[in-house]
C-alpha positions in Angstrom: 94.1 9.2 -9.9 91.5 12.4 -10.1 90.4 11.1 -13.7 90.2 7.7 -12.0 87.9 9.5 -9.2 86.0 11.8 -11.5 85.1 8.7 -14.2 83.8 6.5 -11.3 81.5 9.5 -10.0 79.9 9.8 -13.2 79.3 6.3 -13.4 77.8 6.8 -9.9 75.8 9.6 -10.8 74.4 8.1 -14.1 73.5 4.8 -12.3 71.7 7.0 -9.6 70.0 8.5 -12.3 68.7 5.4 -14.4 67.1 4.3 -10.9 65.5 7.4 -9.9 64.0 7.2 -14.0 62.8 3.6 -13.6 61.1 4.8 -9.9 59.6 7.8 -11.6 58.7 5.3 -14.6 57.2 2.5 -12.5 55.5 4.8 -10.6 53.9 6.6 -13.9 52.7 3.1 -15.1 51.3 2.0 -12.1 49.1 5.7 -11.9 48.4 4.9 -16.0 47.2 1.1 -15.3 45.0 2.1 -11.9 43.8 4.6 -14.0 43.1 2.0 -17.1 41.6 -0.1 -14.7 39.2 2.4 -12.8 37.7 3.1 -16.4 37.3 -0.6 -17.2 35.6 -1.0 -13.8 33.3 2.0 -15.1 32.6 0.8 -18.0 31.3 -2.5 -16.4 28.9 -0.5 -14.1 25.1 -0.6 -16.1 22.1 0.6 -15.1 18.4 -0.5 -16.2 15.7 1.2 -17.8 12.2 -0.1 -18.4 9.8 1.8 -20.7 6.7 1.2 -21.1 5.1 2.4 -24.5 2.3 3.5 -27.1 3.6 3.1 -30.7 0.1 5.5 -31.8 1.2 7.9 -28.6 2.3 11.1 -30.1 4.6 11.8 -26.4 6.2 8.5 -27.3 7.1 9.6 -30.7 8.7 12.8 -29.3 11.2 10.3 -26.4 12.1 8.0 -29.2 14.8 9.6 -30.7 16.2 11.2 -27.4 16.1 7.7 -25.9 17.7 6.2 -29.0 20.8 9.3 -28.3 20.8 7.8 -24.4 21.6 4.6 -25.8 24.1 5.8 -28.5 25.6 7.5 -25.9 25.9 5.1 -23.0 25.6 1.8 -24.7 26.0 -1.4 -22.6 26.3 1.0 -19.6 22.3 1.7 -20.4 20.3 -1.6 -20.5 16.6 -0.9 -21.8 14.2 -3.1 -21.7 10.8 -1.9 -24.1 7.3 -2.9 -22.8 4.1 -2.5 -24.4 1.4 -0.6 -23.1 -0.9 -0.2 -26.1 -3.7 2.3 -25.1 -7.6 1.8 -25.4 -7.9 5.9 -26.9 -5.2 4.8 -29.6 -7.5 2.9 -32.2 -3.8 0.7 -33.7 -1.8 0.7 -31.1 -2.3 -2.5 -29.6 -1.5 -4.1 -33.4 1.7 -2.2 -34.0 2.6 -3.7 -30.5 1.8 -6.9 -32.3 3.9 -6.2 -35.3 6.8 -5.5 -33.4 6.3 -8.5 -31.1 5.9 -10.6 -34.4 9.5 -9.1 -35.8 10.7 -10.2 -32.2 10.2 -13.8 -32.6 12.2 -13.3 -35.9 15.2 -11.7 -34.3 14.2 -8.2 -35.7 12.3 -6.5 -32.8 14.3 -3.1 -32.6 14.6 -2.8 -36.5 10.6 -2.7 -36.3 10.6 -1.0 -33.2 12.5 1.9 -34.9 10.1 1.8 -38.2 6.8 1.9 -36.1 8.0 5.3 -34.8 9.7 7.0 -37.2 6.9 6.1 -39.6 4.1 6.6 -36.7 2.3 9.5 -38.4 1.9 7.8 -41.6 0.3 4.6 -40.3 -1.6 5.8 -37.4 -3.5 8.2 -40.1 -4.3 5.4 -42.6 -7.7 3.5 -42.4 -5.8 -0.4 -42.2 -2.5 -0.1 -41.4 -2.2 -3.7 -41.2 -0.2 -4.2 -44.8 1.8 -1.2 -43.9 3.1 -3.5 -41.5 3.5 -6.4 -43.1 5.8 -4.0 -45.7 8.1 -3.2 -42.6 8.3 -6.8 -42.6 8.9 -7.5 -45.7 11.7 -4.5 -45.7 13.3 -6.1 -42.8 13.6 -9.6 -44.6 10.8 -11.1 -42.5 9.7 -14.3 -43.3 6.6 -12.7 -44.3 3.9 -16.0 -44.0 5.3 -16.6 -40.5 5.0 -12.5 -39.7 1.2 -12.7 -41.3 0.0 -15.9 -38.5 1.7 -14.4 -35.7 0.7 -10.9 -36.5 -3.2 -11.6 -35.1 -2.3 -15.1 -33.0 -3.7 -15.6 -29.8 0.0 -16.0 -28.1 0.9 -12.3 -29.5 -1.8 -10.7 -28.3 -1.5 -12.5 -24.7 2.3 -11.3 -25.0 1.3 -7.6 -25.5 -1.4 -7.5 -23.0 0.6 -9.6 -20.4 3.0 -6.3 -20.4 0.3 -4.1 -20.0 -0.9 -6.2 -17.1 2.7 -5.7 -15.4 2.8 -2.3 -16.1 -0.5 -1.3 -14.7 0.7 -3.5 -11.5 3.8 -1.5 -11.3 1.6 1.8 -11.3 1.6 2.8 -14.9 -0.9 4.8 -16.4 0.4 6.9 -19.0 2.7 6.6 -21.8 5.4 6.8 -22.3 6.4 6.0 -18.2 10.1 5.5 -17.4 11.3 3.0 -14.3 15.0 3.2 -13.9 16.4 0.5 -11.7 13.0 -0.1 -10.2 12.2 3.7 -9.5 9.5 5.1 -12.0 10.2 8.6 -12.8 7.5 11.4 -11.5 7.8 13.3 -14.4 9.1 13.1 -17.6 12.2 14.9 -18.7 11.5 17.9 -21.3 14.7 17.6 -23.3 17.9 14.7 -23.7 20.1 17.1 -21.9 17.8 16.8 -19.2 17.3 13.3 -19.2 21.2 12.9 -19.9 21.6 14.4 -16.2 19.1 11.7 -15.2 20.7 8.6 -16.7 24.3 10.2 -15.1 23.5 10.8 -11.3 21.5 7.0 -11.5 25.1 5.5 -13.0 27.4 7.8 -10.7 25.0 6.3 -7.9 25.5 2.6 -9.2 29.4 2.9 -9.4 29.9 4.1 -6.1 27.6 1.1 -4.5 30.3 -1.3 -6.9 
C-alpha cells in the first residue's frame, strides 16, 4: 500500500513538474517572439535623408565616404535621396552632375556617383574632363553612344538645374546641405561618429511616433 502511495506521488510530482516546465517554456517563447517581433517592427522604421551636392566641392568629397558608412551601417533604415546642386565657382561641376544623371537613365547612377568622388581630384584638375567621363562610362558597361547624347542634352541639363532650383527653394546655399526628414541641418557634423548620433536620435524619434 505505501509503495502504491509513494509511486502515485511521484507520478504526481513529475506531472506537476512537466506543467510548471511548459509554463516557464511558453512563457520564455512568448518573451523570445515579442522580442523577435519588436526588432522586426525596428527594422521597418526608416528615416529620409536628402543631400544636396557639388561633385567639384572639396567638403563633399570629405562627407562622401562617411555618408557611404551611414548607409552601410543602417541600410533600408536610412533612405537617401542625392540632389544636384552644381556650383557657379566649381568650373565642371555642373557636367559631372550631368554624367551621373546620364549613368542614371542607364540604371548605373550610384556606380558613377561613387567614381565622380573618389576620383574628384583627378578630374576636377584636368583641362576637359569630359572623356574622363565617358571612361567611367565605359568602365561601368554604359552604352557609351547613348551616355555621349545625353551627356550635353537639353533634358539633362534641365534635370540637374531643376534640382538646384528645389534646393535653393528649400533654403540651400552651400554644399554639401543635409535635410533629414524635411529638417535641414544648421551645421554640418565634423566626424561619422557624430553624424552616427544624428542619424540615431532622428530613428529613435521615428520609432516611437510608429
Amino acid at each position: 500500500m505505501l509503495k502504491e502511495l509513494l509511486l502515485v506521488m511521484n507520478k504526481v510530482s513529475l506531472i506537476a513538474l512537466l506543467v510548471v516546465g511548459l509554463m516557464l517554456g511558453a512563457g520564455t517563447i512568448s518573451q523570445t517572439q515579442a522580442q523577435s517581433s519588436s526588432d522586426e517592427s525596428d527594422e521597418k522604421v526608416s528615416i529620409t535623408m536628402t543631400e544636396y551636392s557639388d561633385y567639384q566641392c572639396p567638403a563633399c568629397a570629405y562627407f562622401y565616404p562617411i555618408v557611404k558608412k551611414l548607409k552601410d551601417k543602417y541600410g533600408s533604415q536610412l533612405k537617401m535621396n542625392y540632389k544636384f546642386f552644381p556650383l557657379n565657382s566649381h568650373r565642371y561641376s555642373a557636367l559631372a552632375a550631368r554624367a551621373a544623371q546620364a549613368a542614371k537613365n542607364q540604371g548605373k547612377f550610384l556606380e558613377m556617383h561613387n567614381l565622380l568622388f573618389e576620383n574628384q581630384k583627378q578630374w576636377s584638375e584636368s583641362p576637359n574632363p569630359g572623356p574622363t567621363f565617358v571612361n567611367y562610362a565605359r568602365e561601368l558597361n554604359l552604352d557609351i553612344e547613348q551616355f555621349r547624347d545625353e551627356l550635353n542634352a537639353r533634358e539633362t541639363q534641365e534635370t540637374v538645374m531643376k534640382q538646384k532650383k528645389e534646393g535653393r527653394q528649400a533654403g540651400v546655399n552651400a554644399t554639401p546641405t543635409f535635410i533629414i526628414e524635411g529638417e535641414m541641418l544648421s551645421s554640418l557634423p565634423e566626424s561619422f561618429s557624430e553624424f552616427d548620433r544624428i542619424v540615431e536620435q532622428y530613428l529613435n524619434e521615428k520609432k516611437k511616433e510608429s
